[in-house]
C-alpha positions in Angstrom: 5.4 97.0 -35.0 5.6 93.7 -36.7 9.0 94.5 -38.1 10.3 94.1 -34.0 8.7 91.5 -33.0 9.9 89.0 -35.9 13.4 89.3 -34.7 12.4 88.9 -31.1 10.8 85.6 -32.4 14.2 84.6 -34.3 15.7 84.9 -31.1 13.2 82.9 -29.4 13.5 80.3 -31.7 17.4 80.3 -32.2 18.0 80.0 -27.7 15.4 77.0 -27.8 17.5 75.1 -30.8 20.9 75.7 -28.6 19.7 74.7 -26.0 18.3 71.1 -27.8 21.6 70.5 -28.9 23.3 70.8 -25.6 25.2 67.8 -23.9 23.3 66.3 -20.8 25.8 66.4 -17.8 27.2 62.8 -17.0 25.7 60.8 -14.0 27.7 60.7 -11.0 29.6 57.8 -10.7 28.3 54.6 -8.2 29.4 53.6 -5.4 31.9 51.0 -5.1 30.4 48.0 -4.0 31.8 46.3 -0.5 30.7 42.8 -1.3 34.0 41.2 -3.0 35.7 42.9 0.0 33.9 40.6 2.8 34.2 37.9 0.5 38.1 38.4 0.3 38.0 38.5 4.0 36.3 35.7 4.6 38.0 33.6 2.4 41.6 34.5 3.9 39.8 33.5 7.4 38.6 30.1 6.3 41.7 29.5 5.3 43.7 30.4 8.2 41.4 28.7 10.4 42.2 25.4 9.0 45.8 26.1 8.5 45.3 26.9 12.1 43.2 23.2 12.7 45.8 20.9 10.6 49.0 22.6 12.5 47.3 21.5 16.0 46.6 18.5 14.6 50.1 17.6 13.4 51.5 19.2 17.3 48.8 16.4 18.7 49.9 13.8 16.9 54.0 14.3 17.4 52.6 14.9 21.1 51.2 11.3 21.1 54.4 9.9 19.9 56.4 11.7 22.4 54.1 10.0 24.8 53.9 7.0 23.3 57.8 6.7 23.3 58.1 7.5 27.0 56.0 4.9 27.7 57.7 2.3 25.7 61.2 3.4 26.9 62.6 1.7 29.9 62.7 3.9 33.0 66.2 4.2 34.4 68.1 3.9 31.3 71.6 5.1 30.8 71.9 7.6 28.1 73.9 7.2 25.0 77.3 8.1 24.9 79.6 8.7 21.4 82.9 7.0 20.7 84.5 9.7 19.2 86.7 9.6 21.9 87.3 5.8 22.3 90.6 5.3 20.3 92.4 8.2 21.4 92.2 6.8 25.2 90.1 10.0 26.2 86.6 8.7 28.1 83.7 9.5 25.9 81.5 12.5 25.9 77.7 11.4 27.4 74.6 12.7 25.3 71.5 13.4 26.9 68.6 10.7 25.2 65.8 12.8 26.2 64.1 10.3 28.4 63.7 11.2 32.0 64.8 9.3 35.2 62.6 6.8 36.9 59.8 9.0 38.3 59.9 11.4 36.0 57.8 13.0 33.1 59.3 13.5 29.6 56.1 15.1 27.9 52.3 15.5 29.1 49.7 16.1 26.4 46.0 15.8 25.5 45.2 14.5 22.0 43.2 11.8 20.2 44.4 8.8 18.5 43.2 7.7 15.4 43.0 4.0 13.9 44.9 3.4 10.5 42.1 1.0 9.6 38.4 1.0 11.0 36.3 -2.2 10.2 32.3 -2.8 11.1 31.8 -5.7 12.6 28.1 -7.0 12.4 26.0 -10.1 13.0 24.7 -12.1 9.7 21.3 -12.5 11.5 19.1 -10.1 13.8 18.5 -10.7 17.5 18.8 -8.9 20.4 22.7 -8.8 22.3 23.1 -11.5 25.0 26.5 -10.9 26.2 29.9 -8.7 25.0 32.7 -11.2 26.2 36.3 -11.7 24.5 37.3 -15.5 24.6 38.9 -18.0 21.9 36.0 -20.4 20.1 35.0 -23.2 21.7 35.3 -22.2 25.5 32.8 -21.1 28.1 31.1 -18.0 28.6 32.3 -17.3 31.8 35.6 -17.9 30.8 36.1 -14.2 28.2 37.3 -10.7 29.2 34.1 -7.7 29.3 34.0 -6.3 26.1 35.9 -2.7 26.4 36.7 0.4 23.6 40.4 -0.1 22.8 40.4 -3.9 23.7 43.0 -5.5 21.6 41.5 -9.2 20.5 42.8 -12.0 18.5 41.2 -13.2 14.9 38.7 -16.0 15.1 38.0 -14.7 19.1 34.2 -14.8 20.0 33.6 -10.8 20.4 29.4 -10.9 21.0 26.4 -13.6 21.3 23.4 -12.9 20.5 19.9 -14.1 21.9 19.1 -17.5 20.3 15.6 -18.3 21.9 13.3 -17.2 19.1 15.9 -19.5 16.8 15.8 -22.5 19.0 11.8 -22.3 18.8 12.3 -22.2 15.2 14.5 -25.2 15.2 12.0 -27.1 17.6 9.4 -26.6 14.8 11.0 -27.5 11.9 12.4 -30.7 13.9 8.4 -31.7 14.7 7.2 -31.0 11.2 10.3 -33.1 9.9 9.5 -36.1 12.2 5.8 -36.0 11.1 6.8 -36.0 7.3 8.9 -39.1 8.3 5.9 -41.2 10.1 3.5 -40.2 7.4 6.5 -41.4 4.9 6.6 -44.7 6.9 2.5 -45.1 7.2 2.6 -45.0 3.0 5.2 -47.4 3.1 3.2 -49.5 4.9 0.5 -49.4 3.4 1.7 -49.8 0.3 1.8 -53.3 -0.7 -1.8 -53.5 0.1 -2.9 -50.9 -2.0 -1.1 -52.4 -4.7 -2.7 -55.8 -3.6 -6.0 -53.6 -4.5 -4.9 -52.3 -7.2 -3.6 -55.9 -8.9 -7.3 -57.3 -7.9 -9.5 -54.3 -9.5 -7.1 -54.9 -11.9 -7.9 -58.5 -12.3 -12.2 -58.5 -12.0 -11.7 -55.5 -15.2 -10.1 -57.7 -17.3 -12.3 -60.7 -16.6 -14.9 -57.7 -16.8 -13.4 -57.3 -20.1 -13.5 -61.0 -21.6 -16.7 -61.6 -20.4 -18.4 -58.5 -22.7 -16.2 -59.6 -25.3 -17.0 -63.4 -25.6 -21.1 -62.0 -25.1 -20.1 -59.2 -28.2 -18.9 -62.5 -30.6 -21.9 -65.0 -30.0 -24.2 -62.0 -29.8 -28.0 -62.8 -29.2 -30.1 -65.0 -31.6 -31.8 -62.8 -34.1 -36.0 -63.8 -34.7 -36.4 -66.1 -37.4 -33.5 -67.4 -37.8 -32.5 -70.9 -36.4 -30.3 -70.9 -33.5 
């Protein structure tokens, strides 16, 4: 009986030790992840979009000079014409200019037009806007152009005025308190030579003050007892 079940227990023993020293199975592997995908994506979109934003802007601006040079060429203008033809007697072959007849339209485009230089033009002092007239320095008012966006001026032209009420009230003061500084100036002046008049006498009574007590110091009074 105990000769059987000591093998059995050998057994036992033996399966549990295999099985300690088998390999785990490998995790499954994770899935890929779709986040550097939509980044990729949306990187290539930015940067078609403003490929997309400069290329209209470049079309708008060779729209405006289009424009700009239809409007600047004379309407009615005979087109150019090459002398390749001119010393062999033949009459020269006319190329087209690409400016249209009187009446008619070269090119039609929307756009913007941007300045080479911006500049910001503001007051030295604070106030409150009186009037947004163009004219040269030194003429009237009424005598400018309205203010408008686009305006072309001149340097040195007048472009705003401001409110000067609160300043002139300033100016009033300061004028009053400068003309009372002046008459109490004029009152001291005025008064001047008297007070050194007073002066010179108080001056005077001291020092005979002063002689007096020192003539009374030197004789000094007559002491008892002694003859005089």
């Amino acid at each position: 009986m105990s000769t059987t079940t000591e093998p059995t227990r050998d057994a036992g023993l033996l399966k549990d030790k295999v099985r300690s020293l088998r390999i785990p199975p490998a995790p499954p592997p994770a899935k890929p992840s779709k986040l550097p995908w939509f980044l990729c994506l949306l990187l290539a979109g930015g940067a078609g979009y403003m490929a997309w934003q400069v290329q209209l802007l470049k079309q708008a601006q060779e729209d405006a000079g289009l424009v700009a040079a239809a409007a600047v060429a004379t309407p009615g203008q005979p087109a150019a014409t090459t002398g390749t033809g001119a010393s062999s007697g033949e009459s020269p072959t006319p190329t087209s200019s690409g400016v249209a007849d009187s009446g008619g339209v070269v090119h039609e485009s929307k756009g913007y037009l941007l300045p080479r230089h911006q500049i910001l033009i503001s007051p030295k002092v604070g106030g409150m806007v009186k009037s947004l007239r163009v004219r040269p320095p030194g003429s009237e008012e009424s005598a400018g152009q309205q203010l408008i966006e686009g305006m072309q001026v001149n340097k040195g032209d007048i472009l705003a005025e401001l409110e000067t009420t609160d300043y002139d009230a300033d100016v009033l003061h300061a004028k009053a308190n400068f003309a009372r500084a002046q008459l109490r100036l004029e009152m001291e002046r005025k008064n001047l030579p008297r007070e050194i008049d007073r002066a010179n006498a108080e001056l005077a009574e001291a020092v005979a003050m002063r002689d007096s007590t020192s003539r009374n110091l030197i004789a000094g009074p007559s002491s008892p007892g002694r003859a005089p």
